[in-house]
PATI-244196 format. One record per atom (N, C-alpha, C, O, CB): x, y, z; residue in three letters. Coordinates in steps of 0.05 Angstrom, whole numbers, plus 5000, padded with zeros to 4 digits. Glycine has a CB too. Layout:
REM PATI-244196
XYZala...
//
This chain:
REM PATI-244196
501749775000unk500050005000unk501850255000unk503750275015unk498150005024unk501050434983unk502450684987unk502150795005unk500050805018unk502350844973unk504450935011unk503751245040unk500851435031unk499751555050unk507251585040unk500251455014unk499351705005unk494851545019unk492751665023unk500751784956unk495551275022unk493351155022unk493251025062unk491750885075unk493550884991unk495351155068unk495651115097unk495051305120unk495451545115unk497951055101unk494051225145unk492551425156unk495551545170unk497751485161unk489651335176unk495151725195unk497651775209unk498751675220unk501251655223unk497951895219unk495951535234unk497351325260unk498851105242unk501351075246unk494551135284unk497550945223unk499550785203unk501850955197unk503850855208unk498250705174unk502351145184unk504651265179unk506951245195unk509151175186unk504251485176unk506251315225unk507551305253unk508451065263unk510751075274unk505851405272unk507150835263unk508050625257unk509450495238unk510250265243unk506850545259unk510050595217unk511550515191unk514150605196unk516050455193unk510450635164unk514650945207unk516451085215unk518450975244unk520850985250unk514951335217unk516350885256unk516750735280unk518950515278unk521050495291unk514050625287unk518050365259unk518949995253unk521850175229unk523950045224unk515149685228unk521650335222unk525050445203unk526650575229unk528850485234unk524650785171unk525850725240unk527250745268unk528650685283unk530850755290unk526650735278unk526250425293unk528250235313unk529550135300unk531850115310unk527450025330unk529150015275unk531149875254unk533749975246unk535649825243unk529849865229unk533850335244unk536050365240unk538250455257unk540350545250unk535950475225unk537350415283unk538050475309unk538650165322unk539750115343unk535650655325unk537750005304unk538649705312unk537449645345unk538349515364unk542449675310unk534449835337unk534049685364unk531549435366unk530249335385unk533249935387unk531749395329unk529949215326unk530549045293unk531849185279unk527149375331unk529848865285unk531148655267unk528048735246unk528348715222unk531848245283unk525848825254unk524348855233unk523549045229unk523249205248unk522948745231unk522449155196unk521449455198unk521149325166unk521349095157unk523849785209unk520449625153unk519849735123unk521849625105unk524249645110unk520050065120unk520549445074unk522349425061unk524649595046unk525049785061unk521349345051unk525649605032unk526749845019unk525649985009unk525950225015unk528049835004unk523749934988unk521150054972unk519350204987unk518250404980unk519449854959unk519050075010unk517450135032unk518750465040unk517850675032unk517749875059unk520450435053unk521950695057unk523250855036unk524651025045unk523950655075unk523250845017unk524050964990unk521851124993unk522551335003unk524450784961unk519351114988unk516351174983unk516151355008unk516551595005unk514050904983unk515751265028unk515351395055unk516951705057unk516151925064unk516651175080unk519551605048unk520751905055unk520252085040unk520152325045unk523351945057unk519651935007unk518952144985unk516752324991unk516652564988unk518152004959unk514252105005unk511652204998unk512352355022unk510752545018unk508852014994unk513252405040unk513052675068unk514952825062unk515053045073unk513652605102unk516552765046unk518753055035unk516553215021unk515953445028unk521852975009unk515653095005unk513453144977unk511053364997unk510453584988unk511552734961unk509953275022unk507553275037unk508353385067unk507553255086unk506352975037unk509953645070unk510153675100unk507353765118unk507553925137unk512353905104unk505253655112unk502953675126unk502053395138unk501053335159unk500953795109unk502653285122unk502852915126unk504852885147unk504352765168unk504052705096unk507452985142unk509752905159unk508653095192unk509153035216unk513353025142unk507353255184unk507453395221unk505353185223unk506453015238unk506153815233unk502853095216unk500952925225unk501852685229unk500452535243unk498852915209unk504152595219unk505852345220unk507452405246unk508452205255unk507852295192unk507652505253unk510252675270unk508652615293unk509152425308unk511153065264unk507052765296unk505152845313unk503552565330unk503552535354unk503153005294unk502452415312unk501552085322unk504451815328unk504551585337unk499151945289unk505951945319unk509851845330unk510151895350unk511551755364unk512651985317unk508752175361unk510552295390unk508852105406unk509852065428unk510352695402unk506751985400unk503551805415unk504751545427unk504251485450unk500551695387unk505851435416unk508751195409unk510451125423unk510950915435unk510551245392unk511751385421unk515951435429unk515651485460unk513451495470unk518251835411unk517551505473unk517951505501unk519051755506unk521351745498unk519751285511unk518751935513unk519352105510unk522752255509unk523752465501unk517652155523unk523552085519unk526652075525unk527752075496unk529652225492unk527751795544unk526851925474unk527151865447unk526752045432unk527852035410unk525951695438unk524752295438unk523952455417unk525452725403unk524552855385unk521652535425unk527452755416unk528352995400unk530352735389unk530252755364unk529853335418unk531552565393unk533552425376unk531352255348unk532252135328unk535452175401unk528852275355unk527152205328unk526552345315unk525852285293unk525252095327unk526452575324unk525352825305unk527352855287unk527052905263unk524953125321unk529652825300unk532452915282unk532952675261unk533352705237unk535552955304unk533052465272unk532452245245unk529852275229unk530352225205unk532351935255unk527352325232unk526052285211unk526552685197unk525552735175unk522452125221unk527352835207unk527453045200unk530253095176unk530153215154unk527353185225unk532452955189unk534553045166unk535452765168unk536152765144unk537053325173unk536052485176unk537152245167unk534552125141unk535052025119unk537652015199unk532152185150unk530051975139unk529052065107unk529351965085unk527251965162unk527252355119unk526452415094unk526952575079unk528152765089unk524852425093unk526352595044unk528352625029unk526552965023unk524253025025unk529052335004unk528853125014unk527553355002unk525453274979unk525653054968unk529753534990unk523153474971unk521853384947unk523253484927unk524553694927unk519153444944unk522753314906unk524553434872unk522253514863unk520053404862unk526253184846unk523253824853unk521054024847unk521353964811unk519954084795unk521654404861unk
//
């Protein structure tokens, strides 16, 4: 399923499972395609990404959140190509 067909709370969870994954604090998450798409479509969509953002902070522990903000903000997603 595409991002563009996902609600937030799905989004947040998608963002969630690339996360811990790339923080190795977990063995499963998003395929490649999976996260290829994801970052496009919220680079593409920063209204999606605060609503994504936003049902993430619902999630995270709070101890985690400025170090997630900063990964999905400048490690994760990608500028849009205009």
């Amino acid at each position: 399923m595409h991002p563009r067909d996902l609600t937030a709370v799905e989004l947040a969870d998608l963002l969630d499972a690339a996360y811990r994954q790339d923080r190795s604090l977990s063995r499963e998450g998003p395929d490649l395609v999976t996260r290829v798409e994801l970052a496009d479509f919220l680079g593409c969509h920063p209204e999606v990404q605060a609503e994504a953002w936003s049902a993430w902070q619902e999630i995270l522990e709070a101890e985690d959140e400025d170090e997630a903000q900063y990964w999905l903000d400048v490690e994760f997603v990608e500028a849009c190509p205009n």
